[in-house]
Backbone as CSV, one residue per row, in Angstrom:
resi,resn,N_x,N_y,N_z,CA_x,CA_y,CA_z,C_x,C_y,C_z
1,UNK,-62.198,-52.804,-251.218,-61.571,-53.909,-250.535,-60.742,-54.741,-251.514
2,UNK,-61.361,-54.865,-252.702,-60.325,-56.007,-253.870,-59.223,-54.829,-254.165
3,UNK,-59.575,-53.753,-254.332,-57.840,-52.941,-254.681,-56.605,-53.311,-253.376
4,UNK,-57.163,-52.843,-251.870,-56.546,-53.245,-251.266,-55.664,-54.751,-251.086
5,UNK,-56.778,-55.224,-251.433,-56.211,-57.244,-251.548,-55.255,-57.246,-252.809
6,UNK,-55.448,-56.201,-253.720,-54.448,-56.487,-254.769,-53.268,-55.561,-254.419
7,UNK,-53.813,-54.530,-253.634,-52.034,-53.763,-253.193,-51.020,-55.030,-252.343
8,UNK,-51.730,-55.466,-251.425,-50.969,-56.430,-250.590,-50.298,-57.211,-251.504
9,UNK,-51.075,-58.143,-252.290,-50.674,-59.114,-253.185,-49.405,-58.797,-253.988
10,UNK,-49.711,-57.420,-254.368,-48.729,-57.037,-255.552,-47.396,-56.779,-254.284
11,UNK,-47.856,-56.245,-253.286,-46.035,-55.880,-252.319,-45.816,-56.885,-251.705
12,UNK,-46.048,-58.342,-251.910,-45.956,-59.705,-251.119,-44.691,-60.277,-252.506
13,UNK,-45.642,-60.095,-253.240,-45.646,-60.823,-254.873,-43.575,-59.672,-255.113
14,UNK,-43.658,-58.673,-255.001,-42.292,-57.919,-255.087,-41.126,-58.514,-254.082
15,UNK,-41.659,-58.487,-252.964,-40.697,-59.329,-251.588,-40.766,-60.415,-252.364
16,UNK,-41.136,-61.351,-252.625,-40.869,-62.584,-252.765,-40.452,-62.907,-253.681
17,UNK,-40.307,-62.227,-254.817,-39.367,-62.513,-255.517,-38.128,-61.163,-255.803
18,UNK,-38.185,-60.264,-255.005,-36.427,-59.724,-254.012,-35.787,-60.667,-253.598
19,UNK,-36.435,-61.597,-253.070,-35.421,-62.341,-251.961,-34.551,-62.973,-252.295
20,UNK,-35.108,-63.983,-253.475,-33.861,-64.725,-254.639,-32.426,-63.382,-254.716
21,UNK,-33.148,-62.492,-255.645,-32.122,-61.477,-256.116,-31.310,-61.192,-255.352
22,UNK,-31.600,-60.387,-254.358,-30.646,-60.125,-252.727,-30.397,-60.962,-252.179
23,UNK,-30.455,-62.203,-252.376,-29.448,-63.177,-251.561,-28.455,-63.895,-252.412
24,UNK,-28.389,-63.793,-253.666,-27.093,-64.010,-254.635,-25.906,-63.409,-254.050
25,UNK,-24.977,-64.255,-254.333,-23.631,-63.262,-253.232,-23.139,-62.457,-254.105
26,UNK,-22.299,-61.714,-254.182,-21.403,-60.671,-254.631,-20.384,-61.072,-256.151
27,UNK,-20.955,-61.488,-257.223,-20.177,-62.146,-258.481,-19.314,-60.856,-258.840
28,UNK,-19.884,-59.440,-258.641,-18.647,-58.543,-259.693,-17.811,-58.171,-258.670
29,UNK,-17.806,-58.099,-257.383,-16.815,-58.267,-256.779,-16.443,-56.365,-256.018
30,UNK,-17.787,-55.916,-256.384,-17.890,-54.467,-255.786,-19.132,-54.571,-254.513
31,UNK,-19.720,-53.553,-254.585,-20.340,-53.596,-253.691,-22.087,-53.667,-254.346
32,UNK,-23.132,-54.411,-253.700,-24.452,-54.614,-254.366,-25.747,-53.472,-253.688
33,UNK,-26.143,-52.715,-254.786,-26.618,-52.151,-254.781,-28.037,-51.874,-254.980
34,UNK,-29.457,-51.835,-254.672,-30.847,-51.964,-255.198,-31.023,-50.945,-255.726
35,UNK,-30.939,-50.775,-257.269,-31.247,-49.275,-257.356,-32.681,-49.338,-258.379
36,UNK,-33.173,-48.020,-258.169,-34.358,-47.734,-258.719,-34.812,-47.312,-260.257
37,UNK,-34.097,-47.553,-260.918,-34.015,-47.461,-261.855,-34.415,-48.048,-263.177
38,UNK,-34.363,-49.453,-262.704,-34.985,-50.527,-263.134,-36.212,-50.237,-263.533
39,UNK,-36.995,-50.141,-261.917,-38.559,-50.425,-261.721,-38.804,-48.944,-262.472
40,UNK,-38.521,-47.884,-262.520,-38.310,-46.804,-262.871,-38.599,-46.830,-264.812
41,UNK,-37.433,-47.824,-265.226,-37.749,-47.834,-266.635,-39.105,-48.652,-267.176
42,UNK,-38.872,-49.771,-265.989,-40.260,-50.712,-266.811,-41.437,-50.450,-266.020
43,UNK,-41.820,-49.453,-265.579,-42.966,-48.431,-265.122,-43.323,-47.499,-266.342
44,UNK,-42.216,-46.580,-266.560,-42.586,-46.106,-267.787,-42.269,-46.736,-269.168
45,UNK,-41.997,-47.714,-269.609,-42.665,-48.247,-270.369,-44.163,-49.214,-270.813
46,UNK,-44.499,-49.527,-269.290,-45.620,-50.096,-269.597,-46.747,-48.749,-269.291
47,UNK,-46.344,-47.207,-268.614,-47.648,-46.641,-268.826,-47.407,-46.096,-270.388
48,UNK,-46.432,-45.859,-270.866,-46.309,-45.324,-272.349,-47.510,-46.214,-273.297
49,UNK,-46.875,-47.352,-273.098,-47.768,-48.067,-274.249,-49.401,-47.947,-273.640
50,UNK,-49.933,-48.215,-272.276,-51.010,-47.943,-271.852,-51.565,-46.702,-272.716
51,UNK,-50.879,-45.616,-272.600,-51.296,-44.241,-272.889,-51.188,-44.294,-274.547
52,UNK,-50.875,-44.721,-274.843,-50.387,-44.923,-276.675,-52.058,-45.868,-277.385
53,UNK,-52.000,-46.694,-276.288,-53.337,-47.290,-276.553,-54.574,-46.592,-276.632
54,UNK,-54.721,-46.240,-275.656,-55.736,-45.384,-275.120,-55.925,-44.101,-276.407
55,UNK,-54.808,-43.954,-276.773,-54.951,-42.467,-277.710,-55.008,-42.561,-279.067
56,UNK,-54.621,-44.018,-279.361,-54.727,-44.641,-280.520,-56.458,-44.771,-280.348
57,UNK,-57.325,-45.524,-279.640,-58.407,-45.946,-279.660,-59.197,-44.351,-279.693
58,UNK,-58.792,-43.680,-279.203,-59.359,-41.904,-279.419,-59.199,-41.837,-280.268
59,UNK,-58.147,-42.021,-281.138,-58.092,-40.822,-282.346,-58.951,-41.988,-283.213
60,UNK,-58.821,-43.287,-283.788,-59.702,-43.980,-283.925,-60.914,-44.456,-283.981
61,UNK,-61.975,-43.692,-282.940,-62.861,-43.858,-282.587,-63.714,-42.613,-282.927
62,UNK,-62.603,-41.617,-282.931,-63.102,-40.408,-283.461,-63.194,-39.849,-284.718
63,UNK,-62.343,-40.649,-285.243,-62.162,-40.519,-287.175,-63.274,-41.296,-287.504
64,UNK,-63.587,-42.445,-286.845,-64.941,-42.938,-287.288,-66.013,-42.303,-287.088
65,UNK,-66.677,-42.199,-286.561,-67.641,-41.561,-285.762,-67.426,-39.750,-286.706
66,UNK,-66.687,-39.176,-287.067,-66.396,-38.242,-288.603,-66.701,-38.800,-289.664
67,UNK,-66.236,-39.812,-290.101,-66.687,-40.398,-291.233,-67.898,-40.744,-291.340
68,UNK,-68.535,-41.269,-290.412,-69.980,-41.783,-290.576,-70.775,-40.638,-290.525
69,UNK,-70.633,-39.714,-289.810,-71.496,-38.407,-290.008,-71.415,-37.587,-291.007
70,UNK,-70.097,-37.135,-291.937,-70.330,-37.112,-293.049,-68.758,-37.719,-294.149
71,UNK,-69.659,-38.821,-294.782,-69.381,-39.398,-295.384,-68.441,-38.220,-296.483
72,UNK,-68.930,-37.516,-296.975,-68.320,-36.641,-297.971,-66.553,-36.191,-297.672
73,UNK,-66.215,-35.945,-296.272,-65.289,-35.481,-295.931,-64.020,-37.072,-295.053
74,UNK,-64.581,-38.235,-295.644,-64.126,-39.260,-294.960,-62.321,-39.054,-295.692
75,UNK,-61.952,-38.919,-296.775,-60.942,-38.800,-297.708,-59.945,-37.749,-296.340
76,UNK,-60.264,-36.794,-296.450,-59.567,-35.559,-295.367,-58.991,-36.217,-293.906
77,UNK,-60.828,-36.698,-293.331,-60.389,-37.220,-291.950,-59.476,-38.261,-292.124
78,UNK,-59.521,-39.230,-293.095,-58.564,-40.381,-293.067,-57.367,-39.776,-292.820
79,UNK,-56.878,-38.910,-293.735,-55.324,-38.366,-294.211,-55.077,-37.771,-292.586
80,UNK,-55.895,-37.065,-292.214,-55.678,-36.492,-290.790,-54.912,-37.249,-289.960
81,UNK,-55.757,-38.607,-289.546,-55.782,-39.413,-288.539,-54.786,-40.386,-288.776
82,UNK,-53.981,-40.311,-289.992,-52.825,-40.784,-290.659,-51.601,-40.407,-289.873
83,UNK,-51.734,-38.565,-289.847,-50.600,-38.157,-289.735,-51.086,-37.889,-288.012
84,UNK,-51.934,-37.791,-286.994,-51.941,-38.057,-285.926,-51.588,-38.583,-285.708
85,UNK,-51.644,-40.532,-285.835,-51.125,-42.003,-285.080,-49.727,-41.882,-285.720
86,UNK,-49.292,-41.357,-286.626,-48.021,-41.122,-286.695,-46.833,-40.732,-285.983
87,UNK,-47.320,-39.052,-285.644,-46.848,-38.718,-284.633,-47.319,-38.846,-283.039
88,UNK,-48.324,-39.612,-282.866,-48.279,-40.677,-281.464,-47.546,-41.410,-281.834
89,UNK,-47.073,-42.317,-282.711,-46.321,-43.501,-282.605,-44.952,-43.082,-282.332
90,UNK,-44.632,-41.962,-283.106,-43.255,-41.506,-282.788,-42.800,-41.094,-281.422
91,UNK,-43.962,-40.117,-280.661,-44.181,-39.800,-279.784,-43.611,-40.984,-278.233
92,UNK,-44.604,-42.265,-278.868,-44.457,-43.559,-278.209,-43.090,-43.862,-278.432
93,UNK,-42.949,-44.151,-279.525,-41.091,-44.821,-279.593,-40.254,-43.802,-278.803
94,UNK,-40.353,-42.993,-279.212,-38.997,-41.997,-278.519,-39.128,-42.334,-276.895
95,UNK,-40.377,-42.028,-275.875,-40.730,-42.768,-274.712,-40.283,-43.810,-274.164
96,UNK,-40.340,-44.892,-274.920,-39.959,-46.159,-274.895,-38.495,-46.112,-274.768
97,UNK,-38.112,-45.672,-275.925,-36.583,-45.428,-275.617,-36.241,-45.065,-274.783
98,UNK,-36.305,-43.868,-274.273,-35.767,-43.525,-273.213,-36.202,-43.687,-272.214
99,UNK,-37.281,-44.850,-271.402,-37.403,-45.864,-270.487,-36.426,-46.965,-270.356
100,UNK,-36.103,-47.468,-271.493,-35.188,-48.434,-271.753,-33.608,-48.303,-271.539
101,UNK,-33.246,-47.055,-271.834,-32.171,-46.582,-271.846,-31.925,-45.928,-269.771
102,UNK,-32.735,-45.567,-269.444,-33.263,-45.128,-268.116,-32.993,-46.490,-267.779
103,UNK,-33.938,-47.500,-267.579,-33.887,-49.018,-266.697,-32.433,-49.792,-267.162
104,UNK,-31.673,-49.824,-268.208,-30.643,-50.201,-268.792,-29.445,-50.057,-267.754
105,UNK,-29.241,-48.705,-267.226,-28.009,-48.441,-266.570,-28.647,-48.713,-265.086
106,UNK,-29.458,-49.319,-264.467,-29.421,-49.834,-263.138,-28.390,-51.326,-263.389
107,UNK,-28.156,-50.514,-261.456,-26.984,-51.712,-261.221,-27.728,-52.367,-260.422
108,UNK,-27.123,-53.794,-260.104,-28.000,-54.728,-258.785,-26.658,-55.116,-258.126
C-alpha cells in the first residue's frame, strides 16, 4: 500500500510541476515539443551511480572480508580491488556521459 501511495505521489508530484513548463508560451518561435529524452538521461544517470554504489560496496566488502581471513595475502587483494574500482569508475564515467549527452539534446 505505501509503494502505491508513493507511485501516485510521484505521478501527481510530475503533473504538477509539467504544468509551469507547458504553459510557458512559445520563446524560440518553432514549435514546442515534450520530448523524452530528458527524463531518459537523468534516469540513467541516477541508476548508474545507484549501481556504481552498490558495486563499489561489493567489491569493498569483499576485499575485506579476504583480508581478514587471510591476512598474509591482504598486499595482492588490495592491488586487485585497486584495479577493479578503477575500472568500475571508468565504467561509471563513460555511463554518465553518455546519459548526459543523451538528456542534453532534448528539446522542450
Amino acid at each position: 500500500m505505501k509503494l502505491l501511495n508513493l507511485a501516485v505521489l510521484a505521478v501527481v508530484l510530475l503533473f504538477v510541476c509539467a504544468v509551469p513548463a507547458l504553459a510557458a508560451g512559445d520563446v524560440t518561435g518553432g514549435t514546442t515539443v515534450l520530448s523524452g529524452k530528458g527524463i531518459a538521461g537523468g534516469l540513467g544517470m541516477g541508476l548508474t551511480i545507484i549501481g556504481a554504489g552498490i558495486g563499489f560496496g561489493k567489491v569493498g566488502s569483499s576485499a575485506l572480508d579476504g583480508m581478514a581471513r587471510q591476512p598474509e595475502v591482504a598486499p595482492r587483494i588490495q592491488t586487485a580491488m585497486i584495479i577493479i574500482a578503477a575500472m568500475l569508475e571508468g565504467a561509471t564515467l563513460a555511463a554518465v556521459v553518455l546519459s548526459f549527452v543523451v538528456g542534453n539534446g532534448a528539446t522542450f
